[in-house]
Backbone as numpy.savetxt, mean C-alpha at the origin, in Angstrom:
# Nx Ny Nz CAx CAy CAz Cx Cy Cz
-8.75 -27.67 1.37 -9.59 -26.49 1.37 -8.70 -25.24 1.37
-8.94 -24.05 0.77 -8.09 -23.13 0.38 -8.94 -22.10 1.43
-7.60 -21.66 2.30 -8.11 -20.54 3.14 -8.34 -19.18 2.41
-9.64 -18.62 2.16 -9.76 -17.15 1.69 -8.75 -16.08 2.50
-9.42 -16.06 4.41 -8.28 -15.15 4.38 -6.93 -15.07 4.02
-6.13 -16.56 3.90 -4.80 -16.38 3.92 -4.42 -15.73 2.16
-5.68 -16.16 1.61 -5.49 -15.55 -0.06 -5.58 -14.24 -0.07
-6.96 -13.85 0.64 -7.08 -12.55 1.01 -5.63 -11.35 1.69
-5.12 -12.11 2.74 -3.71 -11.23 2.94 -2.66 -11.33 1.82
-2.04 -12.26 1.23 -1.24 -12.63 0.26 -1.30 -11.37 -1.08
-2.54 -11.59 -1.26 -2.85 -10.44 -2.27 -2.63 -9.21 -1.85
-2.88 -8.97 -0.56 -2.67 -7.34 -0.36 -1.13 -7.17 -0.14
-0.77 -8.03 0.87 1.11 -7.81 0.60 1.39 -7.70 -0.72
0.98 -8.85 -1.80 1.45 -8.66 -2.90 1.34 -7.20 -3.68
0.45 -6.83 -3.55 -0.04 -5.57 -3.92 0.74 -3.84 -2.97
0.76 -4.49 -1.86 1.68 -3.68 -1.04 2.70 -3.48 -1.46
3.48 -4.35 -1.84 4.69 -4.78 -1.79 5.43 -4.12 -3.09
4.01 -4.23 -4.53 4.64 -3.77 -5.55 4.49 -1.60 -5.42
3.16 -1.30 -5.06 3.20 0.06 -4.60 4.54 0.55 -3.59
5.13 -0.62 -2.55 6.25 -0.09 -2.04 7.66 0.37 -3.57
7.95 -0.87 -4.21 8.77 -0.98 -5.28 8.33 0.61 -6.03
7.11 0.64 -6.53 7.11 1.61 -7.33 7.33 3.38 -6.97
7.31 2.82 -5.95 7.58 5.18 -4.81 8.80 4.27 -4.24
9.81 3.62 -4.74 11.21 3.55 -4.07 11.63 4.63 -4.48
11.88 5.45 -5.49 12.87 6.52 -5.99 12.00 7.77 -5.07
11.31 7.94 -4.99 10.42 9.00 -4.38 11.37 9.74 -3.24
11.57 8.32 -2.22 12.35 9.08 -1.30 13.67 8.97 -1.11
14.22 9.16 -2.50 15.91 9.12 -2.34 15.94 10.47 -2.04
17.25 10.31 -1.65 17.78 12.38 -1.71 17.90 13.13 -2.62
18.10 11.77 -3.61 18.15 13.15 -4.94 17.12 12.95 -6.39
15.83 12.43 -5.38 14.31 12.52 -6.13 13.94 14.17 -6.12
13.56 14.40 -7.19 13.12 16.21 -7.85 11.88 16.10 -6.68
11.61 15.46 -6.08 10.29 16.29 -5.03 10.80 17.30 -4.01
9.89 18.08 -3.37 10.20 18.82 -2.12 10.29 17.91 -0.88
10.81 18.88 0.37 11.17 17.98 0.81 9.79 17.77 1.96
8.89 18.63 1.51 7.73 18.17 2.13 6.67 16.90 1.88
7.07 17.25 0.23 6.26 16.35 -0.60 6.92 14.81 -0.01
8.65 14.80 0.30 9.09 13.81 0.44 8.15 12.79 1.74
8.29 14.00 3.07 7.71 13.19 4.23 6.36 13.55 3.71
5.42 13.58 3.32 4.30 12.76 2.77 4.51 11.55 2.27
5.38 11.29 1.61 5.29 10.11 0.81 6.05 8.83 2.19
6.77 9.37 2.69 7.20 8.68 3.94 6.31 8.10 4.49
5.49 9.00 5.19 4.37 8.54 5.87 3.75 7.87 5.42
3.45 8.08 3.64 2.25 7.18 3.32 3.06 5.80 2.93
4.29 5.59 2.81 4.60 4.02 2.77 4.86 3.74 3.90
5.07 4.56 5.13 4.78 3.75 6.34 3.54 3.40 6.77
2.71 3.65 6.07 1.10 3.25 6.50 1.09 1.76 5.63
1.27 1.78 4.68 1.98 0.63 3.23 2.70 -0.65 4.40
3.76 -0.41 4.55 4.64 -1.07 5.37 3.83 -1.78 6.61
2.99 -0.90 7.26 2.02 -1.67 8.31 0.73 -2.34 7.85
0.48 -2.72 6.44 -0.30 -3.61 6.16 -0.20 -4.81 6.48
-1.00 -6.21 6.59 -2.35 -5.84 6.88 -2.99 -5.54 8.07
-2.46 -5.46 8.97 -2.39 -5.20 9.92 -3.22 -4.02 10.70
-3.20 -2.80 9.63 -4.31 -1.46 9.10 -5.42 -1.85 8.39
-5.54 -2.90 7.98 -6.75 -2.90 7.10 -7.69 -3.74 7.39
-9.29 -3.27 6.97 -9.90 -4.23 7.42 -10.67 -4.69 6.31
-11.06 -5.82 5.89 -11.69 -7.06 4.97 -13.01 -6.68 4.85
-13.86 -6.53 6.16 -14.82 -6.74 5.89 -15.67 -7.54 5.56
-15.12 -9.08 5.48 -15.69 -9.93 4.41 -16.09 -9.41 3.00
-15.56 -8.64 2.39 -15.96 -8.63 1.00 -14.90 -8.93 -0.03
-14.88 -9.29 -1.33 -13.89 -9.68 -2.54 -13.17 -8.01 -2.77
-11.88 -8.58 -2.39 -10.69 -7.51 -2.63 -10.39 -7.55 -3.86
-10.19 -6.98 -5.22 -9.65 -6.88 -6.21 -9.13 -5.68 -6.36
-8.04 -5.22 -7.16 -6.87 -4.52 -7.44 -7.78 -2.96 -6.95
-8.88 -3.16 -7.77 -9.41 -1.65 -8.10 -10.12 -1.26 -6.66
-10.69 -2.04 -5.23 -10.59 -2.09 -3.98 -9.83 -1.59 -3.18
-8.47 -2.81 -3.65 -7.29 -2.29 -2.68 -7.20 -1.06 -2.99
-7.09 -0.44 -4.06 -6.58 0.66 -4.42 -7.31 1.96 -3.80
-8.53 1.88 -4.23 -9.18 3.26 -3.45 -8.99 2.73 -1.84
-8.81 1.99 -1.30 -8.76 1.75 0.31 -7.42 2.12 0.84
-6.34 2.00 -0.28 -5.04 2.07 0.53 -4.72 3.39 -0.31
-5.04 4.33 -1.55 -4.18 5.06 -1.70 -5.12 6.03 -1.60
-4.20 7.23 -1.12 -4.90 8.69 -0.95 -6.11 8.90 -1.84
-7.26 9.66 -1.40 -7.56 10.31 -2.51 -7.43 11.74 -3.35
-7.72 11.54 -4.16 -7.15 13.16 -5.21 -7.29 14.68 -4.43
């Protein structure tokens, strides 16, 4: 029998994991952002970094377009 939650977390690390990869350059020292813009982005992969742990399921089907409005800022 295939555990949902354990599929359910797997996917969001996985998904974590690649949003961490993709804002790696963000906070080098010598990324063109400010350095305000920088600790924003800090913060928000330390919120990233404490998945899943922050998040809650709900019991409902997580797919990409889910995770996404749940874990990233909005506009």
């Amino acid at each position: 029998m295939i555990n949902l939650e354990i599929l359910k977390l797997e996917s969001l690390r996985n998904f974590r994991n690649q949003l961490l990869k993709d804002s790696d350059w963000i906070v080098l020292p010598d990324s063109p952002v400010s350095p305000d813009k920088r600790q924003e982005w800090i913060v928000y992969r330390q919120y990233l970094r404490d998945l899943p742990e922050n998040f809650d399921f709900s019991g409902q089907i997580w797919t990409d377009e889910i995770m996404r409005s749940r874990i990233l800022p909005s506009p």
